[in-house]
C-alpha distance (Angstrom), angle and dihedral (degrees) to the residues before:
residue distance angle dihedral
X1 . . .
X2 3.93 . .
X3 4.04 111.7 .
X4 3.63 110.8 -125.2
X5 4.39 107.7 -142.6
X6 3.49 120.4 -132.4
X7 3.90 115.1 -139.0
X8 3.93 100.6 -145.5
X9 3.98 129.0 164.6
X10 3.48 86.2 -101.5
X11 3.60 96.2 59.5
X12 4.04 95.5 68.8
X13 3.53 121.2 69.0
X14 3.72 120.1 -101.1
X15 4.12 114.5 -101.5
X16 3.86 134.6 161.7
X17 3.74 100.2 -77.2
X18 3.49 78.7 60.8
X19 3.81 96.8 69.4
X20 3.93 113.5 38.3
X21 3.52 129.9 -172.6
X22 3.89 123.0 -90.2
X23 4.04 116.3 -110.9
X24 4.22 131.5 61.4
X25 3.87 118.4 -37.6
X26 3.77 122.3 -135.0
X27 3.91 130.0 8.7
X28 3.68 120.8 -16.6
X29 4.17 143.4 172.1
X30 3.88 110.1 -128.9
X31 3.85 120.5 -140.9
X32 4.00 120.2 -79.1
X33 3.47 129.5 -133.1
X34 4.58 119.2 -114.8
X35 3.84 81.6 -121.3
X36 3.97 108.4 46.8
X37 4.50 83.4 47.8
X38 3.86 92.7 52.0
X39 4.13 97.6 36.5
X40 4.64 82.7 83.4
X41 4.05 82.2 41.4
X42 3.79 97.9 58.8
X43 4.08 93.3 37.6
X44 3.71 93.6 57.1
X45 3.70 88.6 48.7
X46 3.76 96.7 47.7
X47 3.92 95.0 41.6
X48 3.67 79.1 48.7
X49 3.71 95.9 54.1
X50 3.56 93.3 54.1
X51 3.31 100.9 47.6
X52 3.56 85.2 56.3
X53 3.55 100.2 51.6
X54 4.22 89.2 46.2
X55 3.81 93.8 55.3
X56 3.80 88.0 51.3
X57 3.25 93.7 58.0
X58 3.70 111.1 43.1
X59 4.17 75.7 52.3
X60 3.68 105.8 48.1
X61 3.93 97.3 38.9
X62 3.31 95.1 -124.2
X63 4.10 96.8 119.1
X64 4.18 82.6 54.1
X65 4.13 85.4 58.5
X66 3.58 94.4 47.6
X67 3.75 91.9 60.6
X68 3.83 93.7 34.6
X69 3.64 83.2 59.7
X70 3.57 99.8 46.3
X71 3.69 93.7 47.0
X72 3.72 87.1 52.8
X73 3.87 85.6 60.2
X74 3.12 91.3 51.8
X75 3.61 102.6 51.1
X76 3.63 95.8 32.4
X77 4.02 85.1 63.9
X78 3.70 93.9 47.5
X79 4.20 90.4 68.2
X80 3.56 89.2 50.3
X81 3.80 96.3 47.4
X82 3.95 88.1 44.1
X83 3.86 88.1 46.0
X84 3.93 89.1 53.7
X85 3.84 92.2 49.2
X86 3.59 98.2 49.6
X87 4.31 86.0 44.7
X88 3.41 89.0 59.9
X89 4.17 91.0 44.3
X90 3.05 90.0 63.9
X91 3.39 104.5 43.0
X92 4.02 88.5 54.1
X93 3.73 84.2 52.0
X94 3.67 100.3 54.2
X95 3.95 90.5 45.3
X96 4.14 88.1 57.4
X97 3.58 88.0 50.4
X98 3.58 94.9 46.5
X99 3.56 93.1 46.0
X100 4.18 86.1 48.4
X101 3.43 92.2 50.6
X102 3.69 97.3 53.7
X103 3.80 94.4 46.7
X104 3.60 82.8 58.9
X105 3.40 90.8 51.4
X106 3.63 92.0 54.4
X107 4.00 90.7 46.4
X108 3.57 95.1 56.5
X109 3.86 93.0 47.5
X110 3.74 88.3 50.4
X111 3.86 91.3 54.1
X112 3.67 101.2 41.9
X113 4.36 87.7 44.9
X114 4.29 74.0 47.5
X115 4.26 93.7 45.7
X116 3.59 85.7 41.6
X117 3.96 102.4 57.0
X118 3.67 96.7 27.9
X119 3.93 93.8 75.8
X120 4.78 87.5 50.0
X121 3.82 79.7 48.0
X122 3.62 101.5 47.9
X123 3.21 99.4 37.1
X124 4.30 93.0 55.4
X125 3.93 91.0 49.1
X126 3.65 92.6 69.3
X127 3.74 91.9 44.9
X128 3.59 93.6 47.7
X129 3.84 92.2 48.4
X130 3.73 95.2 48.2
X131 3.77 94.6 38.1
X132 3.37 84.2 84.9
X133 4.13 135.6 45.0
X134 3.51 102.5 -156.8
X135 3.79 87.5 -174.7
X136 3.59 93.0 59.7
X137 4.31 116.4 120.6
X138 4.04 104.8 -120.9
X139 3.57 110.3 -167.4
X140 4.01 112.1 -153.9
X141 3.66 117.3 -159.2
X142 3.93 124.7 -166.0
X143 3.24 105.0 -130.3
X144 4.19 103.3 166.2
X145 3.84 124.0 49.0
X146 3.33 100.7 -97.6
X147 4.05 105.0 118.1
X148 3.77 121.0 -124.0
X149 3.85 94.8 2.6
X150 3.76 88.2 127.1
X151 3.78 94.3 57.2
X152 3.63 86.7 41.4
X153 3.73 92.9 52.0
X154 4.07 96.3 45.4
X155 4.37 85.9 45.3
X156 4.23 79.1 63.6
X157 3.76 91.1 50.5
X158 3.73 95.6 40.2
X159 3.89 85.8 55.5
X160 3.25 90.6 48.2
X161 4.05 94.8 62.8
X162 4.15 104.2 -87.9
X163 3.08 116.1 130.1
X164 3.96 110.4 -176.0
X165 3.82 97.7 54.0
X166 3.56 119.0 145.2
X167 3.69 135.6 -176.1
X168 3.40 126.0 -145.8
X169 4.46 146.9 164.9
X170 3.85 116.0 -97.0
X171 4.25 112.8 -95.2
X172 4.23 115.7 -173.1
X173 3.63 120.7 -1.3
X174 3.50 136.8 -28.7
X175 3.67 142.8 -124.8
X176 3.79 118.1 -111.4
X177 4.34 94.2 -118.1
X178 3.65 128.3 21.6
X179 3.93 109.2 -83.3
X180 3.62 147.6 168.1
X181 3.66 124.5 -117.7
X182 3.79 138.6 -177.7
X183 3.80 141.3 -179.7
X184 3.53 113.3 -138.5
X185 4.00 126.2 29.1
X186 4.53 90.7 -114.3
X187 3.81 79.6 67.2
X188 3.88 91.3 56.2
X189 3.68 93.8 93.4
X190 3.76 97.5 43.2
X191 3.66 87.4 52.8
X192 3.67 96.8 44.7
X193 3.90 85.0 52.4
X194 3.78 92.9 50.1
X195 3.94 96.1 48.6
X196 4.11 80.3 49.4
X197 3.69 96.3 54.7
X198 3.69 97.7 45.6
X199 3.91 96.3 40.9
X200 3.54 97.4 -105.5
X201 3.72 125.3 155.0
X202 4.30 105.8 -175.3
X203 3.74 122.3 66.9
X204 3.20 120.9 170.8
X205 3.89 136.5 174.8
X206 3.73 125.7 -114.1
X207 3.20 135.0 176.7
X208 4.25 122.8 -147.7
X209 3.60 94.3 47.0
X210 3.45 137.9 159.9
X211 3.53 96.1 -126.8
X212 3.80 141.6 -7.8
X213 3.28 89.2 -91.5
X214 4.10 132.0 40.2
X215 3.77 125.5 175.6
X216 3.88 110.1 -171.3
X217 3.62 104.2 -164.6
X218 4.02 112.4 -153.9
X219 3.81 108.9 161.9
């Protein structure tokens, strides 16, 4: 009698389809966190909320007053900031002329101080020019023992500016001390001048002389 075989599970030999791994088969959706399935929730709702809060706005006028207000700010500062500048403008300006006005001031001191000594100073040039007649012929007479102390005496003169100066011996008598004599009273300041130059304190005038001007050297 032929022996019919049995094909059973235990028949094949085991492989690795045999054994699968442990966990769900196939395709499957993990669990979600409370926080990643409200996040699209709470956008909605806040996207919602402004929305909202824009369209009652644009309708009530109220957006319009905010920037009404702030440009009133804005403007309202502007005034004040002009206000400031043009303060301080004119404070600038009134220093300048304050300084100008003392600097003229100042000017028209100096020029009156200058008016003022101009005439003292004027009037002394002339005097000083015409106290003296350089032109003038001084005689100098040696009148001690000392030899050449004439010439020496007119070379001092000469140096001095003279330029008619003459020196000459002793004739008649002489004075007691050196002096300085002239002949007529224009010759007073050329003889003054002379007795000056040559350290001289007596001067005298004479009439009959030589020359306008004498110096009788005696020491």
């Amino acid at each position: 009698m032929a022996r019919k075989d049995r094909n059973t599970d235990e028949s094949y030999a085991q492989d690795v389809f045999d054994n699968p791994p442990q966990g769900p088969i196939g395709v499957h959706r993990g669990n979600r966190s409370i926080a990643s399935r409200l996040v699209p929730f709470l956008i909605v709702v806040i996207v919602a909320a402004v929305a909202g809060v824009g369209a009652w706005a644009a309708m009530s006028g109220e957006g319009a007053k905010l920037f009404s207000s702030g440009s009133s700010a804005s403007s309202s500062s502007s005034p004040s900031a002009k206000s400031t500048a043009s303060a301080s403008a004119s404070a600038s300006a009134n220093d300048t002329a304050s300084a100008s006005a003392s600097a003229s001031e100042s000017a028209s001191e100096s020029a009156s101080e200058s008016a003022s000594a101009s005439p003292s100073e004027s009037t002394s040039s002339p005097a000083s020019s015409s106290s003296a007649n350089l032109s003038t012929q001084v005689r100098v007479v040696n009148g001690t023992r000392k030899t050449g102390y004439a010439a020496k005496q007119a070379a001092v003169l000469t140096g001095a500016g003279y330029t008619n100066v003459v020196a000459a011996n002793p004739s008649g008598s002489l004075p007691s001390a050196s002096v300085v004599w002239y002949q007529n009273e224009s010759d007073l300041a050329t003889a003054q001048d002379v007795a000056a130059k040559l350290g001289i304190s007596n001067v005298s005038k004479v009439t009959n002389l030589s020359a306008p001007v004498v110096v009788v050297l005696m020491n």
